[in-house]
RODO-2510 file (C-alpha; in nm, 4 decimals, decimal comma):
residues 262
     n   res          X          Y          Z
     1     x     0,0000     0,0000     0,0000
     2     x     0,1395     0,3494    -0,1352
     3     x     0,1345     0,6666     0,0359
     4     x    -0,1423     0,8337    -0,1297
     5     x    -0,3849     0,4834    -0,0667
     6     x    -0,2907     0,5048     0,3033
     7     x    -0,4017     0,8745     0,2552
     8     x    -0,7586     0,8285     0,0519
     9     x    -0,8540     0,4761     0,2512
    10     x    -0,8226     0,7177     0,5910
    11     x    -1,0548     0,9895     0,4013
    12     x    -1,2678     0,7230     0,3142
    13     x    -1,3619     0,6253     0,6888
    14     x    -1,3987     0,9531     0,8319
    15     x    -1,7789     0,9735     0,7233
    16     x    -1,9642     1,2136     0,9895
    17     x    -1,9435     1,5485     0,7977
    18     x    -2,0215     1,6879     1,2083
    19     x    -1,7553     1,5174     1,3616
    20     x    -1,5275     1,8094     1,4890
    21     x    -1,2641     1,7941     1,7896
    22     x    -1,2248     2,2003     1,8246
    23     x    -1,5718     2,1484     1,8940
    24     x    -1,4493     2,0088     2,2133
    25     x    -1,2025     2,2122     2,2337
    26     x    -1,4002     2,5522     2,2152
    27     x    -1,6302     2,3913     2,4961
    28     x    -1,3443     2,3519     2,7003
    29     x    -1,2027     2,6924     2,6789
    30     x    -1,6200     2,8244     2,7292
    31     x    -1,6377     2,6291     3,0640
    32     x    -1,3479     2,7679     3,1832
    33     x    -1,4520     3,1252     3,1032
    34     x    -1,7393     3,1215     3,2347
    35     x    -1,6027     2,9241     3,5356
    36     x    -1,3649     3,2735     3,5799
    37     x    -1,6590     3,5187     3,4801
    38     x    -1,8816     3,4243     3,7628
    39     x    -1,5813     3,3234     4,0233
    40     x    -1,2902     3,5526     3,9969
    41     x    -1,2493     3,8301     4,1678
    42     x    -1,0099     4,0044     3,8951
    43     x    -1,2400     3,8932     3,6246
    44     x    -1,4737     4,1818     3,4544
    45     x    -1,8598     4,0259     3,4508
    46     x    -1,9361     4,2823     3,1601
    47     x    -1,6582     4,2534     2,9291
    48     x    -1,6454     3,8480     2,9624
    49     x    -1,9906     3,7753     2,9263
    50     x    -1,9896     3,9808     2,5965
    51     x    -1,7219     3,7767     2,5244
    52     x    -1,8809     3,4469     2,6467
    53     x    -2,1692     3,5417     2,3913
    54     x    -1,9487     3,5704     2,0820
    55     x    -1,7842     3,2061     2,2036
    56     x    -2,1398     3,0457     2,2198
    57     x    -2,2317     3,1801     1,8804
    58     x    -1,9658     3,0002     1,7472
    59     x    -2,0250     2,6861     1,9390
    60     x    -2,3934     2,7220     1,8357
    61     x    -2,2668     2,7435     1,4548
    62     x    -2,0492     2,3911     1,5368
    63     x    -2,3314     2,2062     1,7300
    64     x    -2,6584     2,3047     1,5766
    65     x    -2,6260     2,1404     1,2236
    66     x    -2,9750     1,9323     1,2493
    67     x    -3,1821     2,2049     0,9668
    68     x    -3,4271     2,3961     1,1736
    69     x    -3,2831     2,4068     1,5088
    70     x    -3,0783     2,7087     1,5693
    71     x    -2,8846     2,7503     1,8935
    72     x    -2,7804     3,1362     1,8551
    73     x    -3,1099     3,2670     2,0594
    74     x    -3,0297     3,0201     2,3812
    75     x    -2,7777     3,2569     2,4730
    76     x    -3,0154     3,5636     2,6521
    77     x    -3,2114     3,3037     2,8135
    78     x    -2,9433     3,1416     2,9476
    79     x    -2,7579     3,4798     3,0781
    80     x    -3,1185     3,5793     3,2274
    81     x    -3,0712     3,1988     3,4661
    82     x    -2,6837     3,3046     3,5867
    83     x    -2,7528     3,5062     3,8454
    84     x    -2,9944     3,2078     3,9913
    85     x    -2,7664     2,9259     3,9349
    86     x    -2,4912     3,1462     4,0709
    87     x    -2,6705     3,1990     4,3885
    88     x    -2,7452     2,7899     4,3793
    89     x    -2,3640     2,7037     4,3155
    90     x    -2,2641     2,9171     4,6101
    91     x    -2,5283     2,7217     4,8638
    92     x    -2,2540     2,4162     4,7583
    93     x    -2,0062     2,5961     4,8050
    94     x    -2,1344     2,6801     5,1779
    95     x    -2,2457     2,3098     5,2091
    96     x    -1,8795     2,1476     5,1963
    97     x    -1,7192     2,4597     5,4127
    98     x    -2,0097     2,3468     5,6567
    99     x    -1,9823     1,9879     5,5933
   100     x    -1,6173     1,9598     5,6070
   101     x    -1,3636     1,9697     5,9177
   102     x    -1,1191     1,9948     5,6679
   103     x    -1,2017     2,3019     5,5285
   104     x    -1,0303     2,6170     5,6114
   105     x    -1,2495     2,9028     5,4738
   106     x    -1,4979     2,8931     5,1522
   107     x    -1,2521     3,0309     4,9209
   108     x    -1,0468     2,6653     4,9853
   109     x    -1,3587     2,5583     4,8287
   110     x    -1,3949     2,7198     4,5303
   111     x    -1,0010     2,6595     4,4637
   112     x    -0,9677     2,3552     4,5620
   113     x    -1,2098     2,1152     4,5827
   114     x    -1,2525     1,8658     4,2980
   115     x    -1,6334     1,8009     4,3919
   116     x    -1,7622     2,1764     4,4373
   117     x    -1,5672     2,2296     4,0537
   118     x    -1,8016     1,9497     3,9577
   119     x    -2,0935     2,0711     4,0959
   120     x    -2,0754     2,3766     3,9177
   121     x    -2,0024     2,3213     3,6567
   122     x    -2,2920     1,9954     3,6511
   123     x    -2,5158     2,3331     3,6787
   124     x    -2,3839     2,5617     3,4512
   125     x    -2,4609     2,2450     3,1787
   126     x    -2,7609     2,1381     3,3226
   127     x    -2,9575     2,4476     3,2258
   128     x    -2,8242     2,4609     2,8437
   129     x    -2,9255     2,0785     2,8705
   130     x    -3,2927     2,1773     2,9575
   131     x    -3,2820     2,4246     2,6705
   132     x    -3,1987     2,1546     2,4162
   133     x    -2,8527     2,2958     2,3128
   134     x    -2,6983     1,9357     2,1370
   135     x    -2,3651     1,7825     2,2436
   136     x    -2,2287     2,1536     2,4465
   137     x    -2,3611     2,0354     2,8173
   138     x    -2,2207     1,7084     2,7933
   139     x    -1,8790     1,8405     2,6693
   140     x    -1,9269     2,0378     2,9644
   141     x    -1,9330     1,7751     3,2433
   142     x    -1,7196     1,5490     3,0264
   143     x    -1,4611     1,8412     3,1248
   144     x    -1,5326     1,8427     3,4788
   145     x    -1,5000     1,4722     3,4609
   146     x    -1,1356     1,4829     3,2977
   147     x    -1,0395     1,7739     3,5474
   148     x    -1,2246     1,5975     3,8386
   149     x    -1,2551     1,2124     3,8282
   150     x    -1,6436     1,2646     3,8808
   151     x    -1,8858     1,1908     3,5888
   152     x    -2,2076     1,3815     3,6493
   153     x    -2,4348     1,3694     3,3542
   154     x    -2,5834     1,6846     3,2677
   155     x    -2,9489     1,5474     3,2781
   156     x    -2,9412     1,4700     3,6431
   157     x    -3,2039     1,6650     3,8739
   158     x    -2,9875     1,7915     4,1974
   159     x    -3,1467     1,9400     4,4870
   160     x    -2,9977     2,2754     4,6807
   161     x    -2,6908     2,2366     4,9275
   162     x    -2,5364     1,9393     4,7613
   163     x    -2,2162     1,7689     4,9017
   164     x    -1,9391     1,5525     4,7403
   165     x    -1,6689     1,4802     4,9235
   166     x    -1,3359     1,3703     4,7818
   167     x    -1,5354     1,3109     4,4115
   168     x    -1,2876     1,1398     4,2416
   169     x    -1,4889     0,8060     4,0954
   170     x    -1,8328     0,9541     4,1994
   171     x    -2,0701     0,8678     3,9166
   172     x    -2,3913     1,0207     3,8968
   173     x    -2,6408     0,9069     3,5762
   174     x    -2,8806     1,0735     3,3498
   175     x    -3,2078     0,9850     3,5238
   176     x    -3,0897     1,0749     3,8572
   177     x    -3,2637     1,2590     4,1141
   178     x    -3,0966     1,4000     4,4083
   179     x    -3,3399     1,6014     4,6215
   180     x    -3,1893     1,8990     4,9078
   181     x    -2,8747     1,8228     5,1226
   182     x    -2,7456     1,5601     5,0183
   183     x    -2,4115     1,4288     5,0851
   184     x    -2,1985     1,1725     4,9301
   185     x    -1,8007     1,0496     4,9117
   186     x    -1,5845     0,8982     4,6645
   187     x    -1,6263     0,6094     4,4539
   188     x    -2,0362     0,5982     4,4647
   189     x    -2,2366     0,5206     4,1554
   190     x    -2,5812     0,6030     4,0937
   191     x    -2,6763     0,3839     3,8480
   192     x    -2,8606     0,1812     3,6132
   193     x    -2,9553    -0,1917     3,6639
   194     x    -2,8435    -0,2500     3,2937
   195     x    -2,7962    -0,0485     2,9847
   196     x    -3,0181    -0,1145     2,6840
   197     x    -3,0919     0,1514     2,3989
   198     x    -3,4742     0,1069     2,4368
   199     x    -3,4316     0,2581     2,7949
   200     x    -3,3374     0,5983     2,6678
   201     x    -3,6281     0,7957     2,7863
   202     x    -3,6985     0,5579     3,0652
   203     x    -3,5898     0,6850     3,3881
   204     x    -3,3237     0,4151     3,4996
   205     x    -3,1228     0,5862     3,7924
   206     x    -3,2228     0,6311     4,1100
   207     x    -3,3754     0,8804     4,3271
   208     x    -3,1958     1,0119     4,6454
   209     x    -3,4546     1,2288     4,8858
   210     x    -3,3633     1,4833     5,1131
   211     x    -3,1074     1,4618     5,4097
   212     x    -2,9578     1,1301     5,2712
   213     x    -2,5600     1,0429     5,3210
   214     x    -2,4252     0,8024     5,0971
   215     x    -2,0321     0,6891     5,2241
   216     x    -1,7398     0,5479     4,9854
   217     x    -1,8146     0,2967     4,7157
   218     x    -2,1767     0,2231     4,8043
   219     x    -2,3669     0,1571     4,4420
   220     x    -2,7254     0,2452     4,4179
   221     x    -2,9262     0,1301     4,1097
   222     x    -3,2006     0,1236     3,9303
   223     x    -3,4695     0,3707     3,8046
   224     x    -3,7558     0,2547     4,0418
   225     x    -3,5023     0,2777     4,3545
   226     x    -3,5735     0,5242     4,6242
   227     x    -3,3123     0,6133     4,9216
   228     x    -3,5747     0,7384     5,1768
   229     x    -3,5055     1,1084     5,3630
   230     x    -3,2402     1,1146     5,6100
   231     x    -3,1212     0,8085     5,5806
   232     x    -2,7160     0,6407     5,5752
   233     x    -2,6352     0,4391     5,3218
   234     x    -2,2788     0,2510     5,4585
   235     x    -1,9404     0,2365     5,2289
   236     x    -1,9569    -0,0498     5,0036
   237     x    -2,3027    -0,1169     4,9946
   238     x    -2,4498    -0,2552     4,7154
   239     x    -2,9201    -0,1237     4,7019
   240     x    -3,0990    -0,2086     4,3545
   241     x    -3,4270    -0,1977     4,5633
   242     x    -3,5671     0,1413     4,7582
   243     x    -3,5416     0,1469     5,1435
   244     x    -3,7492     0,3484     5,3438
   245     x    -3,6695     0,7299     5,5199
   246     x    -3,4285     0,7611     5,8080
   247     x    -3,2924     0,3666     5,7041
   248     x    -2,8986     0,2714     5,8429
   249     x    -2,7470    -0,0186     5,5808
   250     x    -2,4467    -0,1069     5,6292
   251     x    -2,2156    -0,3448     5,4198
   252     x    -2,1059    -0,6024     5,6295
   253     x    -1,7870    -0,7486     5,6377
   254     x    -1,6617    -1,1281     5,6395
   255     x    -1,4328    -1,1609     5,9106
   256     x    -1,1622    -1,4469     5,9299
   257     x    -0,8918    -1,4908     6,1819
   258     x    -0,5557    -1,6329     5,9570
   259     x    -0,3972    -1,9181     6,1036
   260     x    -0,0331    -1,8402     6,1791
   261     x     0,2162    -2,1201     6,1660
   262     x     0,3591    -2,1519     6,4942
***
């Protein structure tokens, strides 16, 4: 095989006219200025968000290539919701400085914590999901996921005051619901039971009410599964059925004493 074959058999496979990587890209860079705009101190509101709107015209050019469903007029709505989801992000923000023993002041937060970043950033994307802007809100959290460690699609429902601790392995599913004050640590999946393409506009995760704590590694599945208010779901449990408000489960461990040579 010549050169120039190599060169028209690798033309020849890349068939999705749409399929763009500085589409990604261009998300990235958007997340992160808008991540700035609302955050930073040093960072002018009116000068980036003018800016911000020029960046999601282009995106909207990228993404919106179905005929008939322009993207460009998302934009004002979505500016109108920033104060609100501003307000909502910084009721996180208080919830881990609250939450946590380890941290020093809320600005530790905000710089440092790898489950507040995804948190925002889950609602920045969430609203431009509701809006029906294609492929932008899940480059979004697929971001915050790469920077983070914690996969939060942007169709889950979250509730005020939410708490990750830790983050990194956290995933959280389409379908999910997660009602006020919740709290949650590392490594815990909210689920499906199984993944089939039929289920797409099923709900298949489950939904977490108000008050619950979910610790390390504990998997919860299952659209029809309910974690009752205030309850305690122990590390490394495994639920695919609902349990009722104000519930303890634990994960119990097998226990063996070795037998040591004498």
């Amino acid at each position: 095989m010549d050169h120039k074959e190599v060169i028209q058999r690798i033309t020849a496979q890349k068939q999705l006219p749409n399929l763009r990587f500085k589409i990604k890209e261009k998300v990235e860079a958007f997340t992160k200025h808008l991540f700035y705009t609302l955050f930073d101190r040093d960072t002018a509101v009116e000068k980036n968000l003018n800016d911000l709107a020029y960046d999601f015209k282009e995106l909207g050019e990228l993404v919106c290539w179905e005929p008939g469903k322009p993207c460009i007029e998302i934009w004002e709505g979505y500016c109108r919701k920033l104060p609100h989801l501003l307000e909502k992000i910084n009721l996180d923000a208080v919830a881990i400085a609250s939450n946590d023993p380890a941290a020093n002041s809320v600005e530790e937060v905000y710089l440092s914590y790898p489950g507040f970043y995804a948190i925002a950033v889950y609602r920045l994307s969430h609203e431009l999901y509701k809006m029906g802007l294609p492929l932008v809100p899940r480059l979004m959290t697929e971001y915050a996921h790469k920077m983070t460690g914690t996969d939060i699609n942007p169709g889950a429902q979250i509730g005020d005051s939410f708490f990750i601790d830790h983050a990194t392995g956290v995933v959280i599913g389409e379908t999910t619901v997660i009602k006020n004050n919740v709290k949650i640590y590392q490594g815990v999946t909210l689920g499906a039971l199984y993944v089939e393409r039929e289920l797409r506009n099923v709900k298949r995760h489950p939904t977490i009410e108000d008050g619950v704590t979910i610790y390390a590694n504990a998997t919860i599945l299952g659209g029809a599964t309910t974690i009752g208010a205030n309850s305690i779901i122990g590390g490394n449990a495994w639920l695919t059925s609902s349990v009722p408000a104000n519930s303890f489960v634990t994960h119990s461990p097998t226990i063996k004493i070795k037998n040591i040579a004498q």
